[in-house]
N, C-alpha and C positions, 0 to 999 in steps of 0.2 A: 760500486760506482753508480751514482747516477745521474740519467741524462747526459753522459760525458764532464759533468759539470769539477766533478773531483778526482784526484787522482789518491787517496787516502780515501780509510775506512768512514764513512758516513756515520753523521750520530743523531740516531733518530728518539730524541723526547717523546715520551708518551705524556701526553699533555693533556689535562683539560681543557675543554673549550672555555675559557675564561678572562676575565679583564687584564688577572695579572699575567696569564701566560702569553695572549696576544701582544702586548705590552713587551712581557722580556724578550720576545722572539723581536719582536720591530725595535729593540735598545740595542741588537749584537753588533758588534763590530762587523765592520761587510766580510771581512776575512773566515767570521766565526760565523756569521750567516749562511755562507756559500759551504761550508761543511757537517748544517743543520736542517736537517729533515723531517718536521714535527709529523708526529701521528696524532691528531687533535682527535678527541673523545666529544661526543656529545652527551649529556647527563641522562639519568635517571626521572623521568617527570613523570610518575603514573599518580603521584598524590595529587596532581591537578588537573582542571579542567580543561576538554580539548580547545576554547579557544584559547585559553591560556597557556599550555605547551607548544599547539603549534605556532604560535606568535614568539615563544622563548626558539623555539628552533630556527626559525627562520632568522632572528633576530642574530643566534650565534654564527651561523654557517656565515651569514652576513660579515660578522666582525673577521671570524676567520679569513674570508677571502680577503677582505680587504690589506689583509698582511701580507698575501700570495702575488701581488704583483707580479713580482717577476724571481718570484724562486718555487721551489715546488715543495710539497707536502700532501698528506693523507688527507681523509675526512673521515670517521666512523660513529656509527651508534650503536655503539654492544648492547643498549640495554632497554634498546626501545620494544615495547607490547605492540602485539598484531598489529592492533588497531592505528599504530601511527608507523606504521613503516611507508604507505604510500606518500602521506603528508612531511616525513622526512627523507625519503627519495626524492620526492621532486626540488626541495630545499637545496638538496645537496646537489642533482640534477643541473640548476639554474646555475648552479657559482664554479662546474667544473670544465678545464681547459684541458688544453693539448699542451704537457708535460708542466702543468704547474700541481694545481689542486686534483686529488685523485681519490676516488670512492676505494672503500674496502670491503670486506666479504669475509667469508669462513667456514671450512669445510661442516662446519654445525650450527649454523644458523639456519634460520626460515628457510623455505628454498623461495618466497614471493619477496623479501630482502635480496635473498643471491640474485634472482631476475632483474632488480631494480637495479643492481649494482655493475653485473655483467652488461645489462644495457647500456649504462650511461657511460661504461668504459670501452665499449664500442661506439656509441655513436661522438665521442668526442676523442676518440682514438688517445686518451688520456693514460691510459693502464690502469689496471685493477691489482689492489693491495691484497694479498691473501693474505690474513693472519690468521696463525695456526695457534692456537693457546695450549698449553701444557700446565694447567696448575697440579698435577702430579704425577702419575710416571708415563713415560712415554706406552709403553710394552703394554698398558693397558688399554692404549685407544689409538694404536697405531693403525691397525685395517680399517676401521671406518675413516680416521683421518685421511690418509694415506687416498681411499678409494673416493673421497670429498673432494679433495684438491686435484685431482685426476678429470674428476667430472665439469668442475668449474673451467679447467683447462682447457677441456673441450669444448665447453659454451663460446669460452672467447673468441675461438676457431683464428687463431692466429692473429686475427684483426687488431689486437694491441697488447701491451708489454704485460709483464706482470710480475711482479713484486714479491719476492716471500717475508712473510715479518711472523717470526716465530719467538710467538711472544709467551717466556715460560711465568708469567703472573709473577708473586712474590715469592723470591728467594732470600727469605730471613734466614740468617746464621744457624738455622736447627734444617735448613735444607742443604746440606752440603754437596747430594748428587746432582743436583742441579745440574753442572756443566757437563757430565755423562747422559745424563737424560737429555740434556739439550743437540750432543753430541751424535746419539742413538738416531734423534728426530731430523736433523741434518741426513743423516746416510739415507734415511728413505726418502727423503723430501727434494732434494737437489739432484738428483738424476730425474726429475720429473719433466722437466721445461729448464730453459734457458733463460735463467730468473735473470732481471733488468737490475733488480737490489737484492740482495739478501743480508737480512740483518735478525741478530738475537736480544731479542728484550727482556728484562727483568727489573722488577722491584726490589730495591734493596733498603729503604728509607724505612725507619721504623716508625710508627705510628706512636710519638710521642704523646704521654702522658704528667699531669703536675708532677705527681711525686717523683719522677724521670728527672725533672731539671730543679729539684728541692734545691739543690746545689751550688743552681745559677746554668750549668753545664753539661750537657751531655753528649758526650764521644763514641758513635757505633761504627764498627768498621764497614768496609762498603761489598756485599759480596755480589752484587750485581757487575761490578768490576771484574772480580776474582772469579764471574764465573766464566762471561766471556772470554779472557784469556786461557782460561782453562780451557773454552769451545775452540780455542783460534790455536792453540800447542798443539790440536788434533789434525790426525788429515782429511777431513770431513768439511772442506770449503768449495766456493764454487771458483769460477775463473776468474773472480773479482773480488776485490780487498771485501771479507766479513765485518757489516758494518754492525754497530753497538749502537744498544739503544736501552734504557733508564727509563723511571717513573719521576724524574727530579727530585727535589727538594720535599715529597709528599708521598706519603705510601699509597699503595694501589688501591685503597679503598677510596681516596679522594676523588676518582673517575667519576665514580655516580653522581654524589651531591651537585646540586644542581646551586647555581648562585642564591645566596641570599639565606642559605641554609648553615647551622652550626657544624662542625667539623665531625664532631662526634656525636651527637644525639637528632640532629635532621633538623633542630627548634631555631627559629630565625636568629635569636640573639647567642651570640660566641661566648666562651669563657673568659674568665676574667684575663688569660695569659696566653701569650703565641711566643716565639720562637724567629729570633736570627740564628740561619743556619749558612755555614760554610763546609767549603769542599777539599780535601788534603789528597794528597795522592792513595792512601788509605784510608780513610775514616772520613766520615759524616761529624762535624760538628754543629750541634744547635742549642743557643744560648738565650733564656729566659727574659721575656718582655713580657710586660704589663701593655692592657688593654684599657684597664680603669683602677681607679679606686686608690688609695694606699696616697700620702699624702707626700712623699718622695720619689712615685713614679717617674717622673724625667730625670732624675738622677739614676735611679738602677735602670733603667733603660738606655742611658749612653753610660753607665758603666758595663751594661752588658754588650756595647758596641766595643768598647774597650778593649774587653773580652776578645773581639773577633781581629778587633785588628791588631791584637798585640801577641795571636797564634805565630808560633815561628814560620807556618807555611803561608802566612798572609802575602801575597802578592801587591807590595805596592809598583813595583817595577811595570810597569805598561798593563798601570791598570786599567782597568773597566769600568762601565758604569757603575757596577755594583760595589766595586771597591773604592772609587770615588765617593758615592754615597753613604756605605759602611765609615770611612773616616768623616765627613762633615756631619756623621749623627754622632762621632765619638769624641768629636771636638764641640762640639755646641757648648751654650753655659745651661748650667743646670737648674737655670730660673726662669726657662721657657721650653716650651714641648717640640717648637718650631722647630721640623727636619729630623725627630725621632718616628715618623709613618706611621703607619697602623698596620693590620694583619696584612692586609694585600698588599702594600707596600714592601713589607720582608720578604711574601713570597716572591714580590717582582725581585726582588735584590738577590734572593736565595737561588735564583731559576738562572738570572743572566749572569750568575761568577759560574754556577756550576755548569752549562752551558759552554761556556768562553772556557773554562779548564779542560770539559772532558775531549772538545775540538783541539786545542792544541797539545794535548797527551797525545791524541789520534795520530795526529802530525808524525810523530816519530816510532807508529805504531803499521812501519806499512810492509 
């Protein structure tokens, strides 16, 4: 739970700081809002110049906040160099409140990042998010974790809340122990403090490639789901519903890229193809859109909307924006492009159905 605000598991998106994900987060329904917890991500920017990163930083924590009005969520930069952790401290510094927007931390970061972080969650009595990362086994870096999170505990000196987000990176379907491992990191983690949230993260979205949707379609099931439930069947919870939290509609390597970069190779200009993707109670679907070129493109691109809304799990019943918009790209005539989007557009549509589903699964998940 947090802040009082829910009584059901919390679902905390690991989000990029980005156009389309500020966007899907301000389209939720208020229902789907109030049970959404973004951990927003700040990019990768060491291939630029410092006045030009710290002006992108400031610029995003910016957009961020302004979604934060009056609900709460993270802030983090896993991936910022020495050199710009005071100039994205203070960014983050300037836009953080008492129980909305909240700095995070981690028992293996800088320790002049951890200062910056424990300060500003003290002096705005805001909390501090501890994310613990496990991208492989727990048993291998349980003492120094373990004696991280101990230390940071004590910096806070009770002055404000604190958050555990144990976030085990990508669990592709060849990581099956996952939910053990994540299970293992629970038992030593939650006797520690009287975590304010506790929630389990993972990637499950695969990192689609052309040859992947040759087809038109491509169906991965969802183990980032399958692993939670596995964490939450254990008896390794704290005193408050175990909230879930995703990498959305994008695999975990999408944290870094920084706007205005290709998905796959870092070069400004995208491939020729991206991806309408939908959410089932098991499985990830994402169905092939054209970006350019080919002289029928607005035709295979609301035929590939077709595709999503003519899945048996489609939700037309109290639908969303995303579903709303999924049918007027699959109804259009195919002699205009008007209302088939572009790449950010899909992801805005792919984030707020997945989003709006994994909140009301939670619902009956208490």
């Amino acid at each position: 739970m947090v802040g009082g605000a829910v009584a059901v598991p919390v679902y905390v998106p690991v989000w990029p700081a980005r156009q389309h994900t500020t966007k899907a987060y301000a389209a939720l329904e208020p229902e789907v809002r109030v049970g959404t917890v973004p951990l927003w991500n700040l990019p990768k920017t060491t291939d630029l110049l410092p006045d030009a990163w710290a002006a992108m930083y400031r610029r995003l924590v910016s957009k961020v906040h302004a979604v934060h009005e009056d609900s709460p969520g993270w802030i983090d930069a896993p991936f910022i160099a020495y050199d710009q952790i005071r100039t994205v401290a203070k960014a983050i510094d300037d836009h953080c409140s008492r129980d909305l927007l909240r700095p995070v931390t981690g028992p293996e970061r800088h320790p002049r990042q951890q200062a910056f972080a424990v300060g500003t969650a003290r002096k705005h009595r805001c909390g501090l998010g501890i994310r613990v990362t496990v991208p492989d086994t727990w048993d291998e870096r349980a003492d120094g974790v373990v004696d991280g999170v101990v230390s940071l505990l004590r910096r806070l000196r009770r002055t404000a809340a604190a958050d555990l987000l144990l976030d085990m990176a990508g669990v592709p379907g060849d990581r099956p122990d996952a939910g053990e491992e994540a299970r293992r990191a629970l038992a030593a983690l939650l006797p520690l403090a009287s975590w304010r949230t506790t929630a389990v993260l993972g990637g499950g979205f695969p990192r689609l490639k052309a040859e992947m949707l040759a087809s038109g379609t491509y169906v991965a099931p969802r183990p980032d789901w399958t692993m939670w439930h596995t964490v939450r069947s254990g008896n390794g919870r704290g005193p408050g519903p175990l909230g879930y939290g995703d990498y959305g509609v994008q695999p975990v390597s999408a944290l870094e890229r920084r706007p205005g970069t290709d998905r796959d190779s870092g070069r400004s200009k995208g491939p020729y193809w991206g991806a309408l993707c939908y959410t089932t109670e098991h499985t990830f679907v994402a169905s092939r859109m054209l970006t350019r070129g080919s002289g029928n493109r607005v035709a295979l691109n609301r035929a590939s909307a077709r595709r999503i809304v003519g899945l048996p799990g489609f939700r037309r019943a109290g639908a969303a924006a995303a579903e709303r918009w999924y049918l007027c790209c699959a109804g259009g005539p195919d002699t205009s492009g008007k209302g088939t989007g572009t790449p950010e557009k899909w992801l805005w549509a792919g984030n707020v159905q997945h989003a709006t589903f994994v909140v009301r699964s939670l619902g009956g998940a208490r």
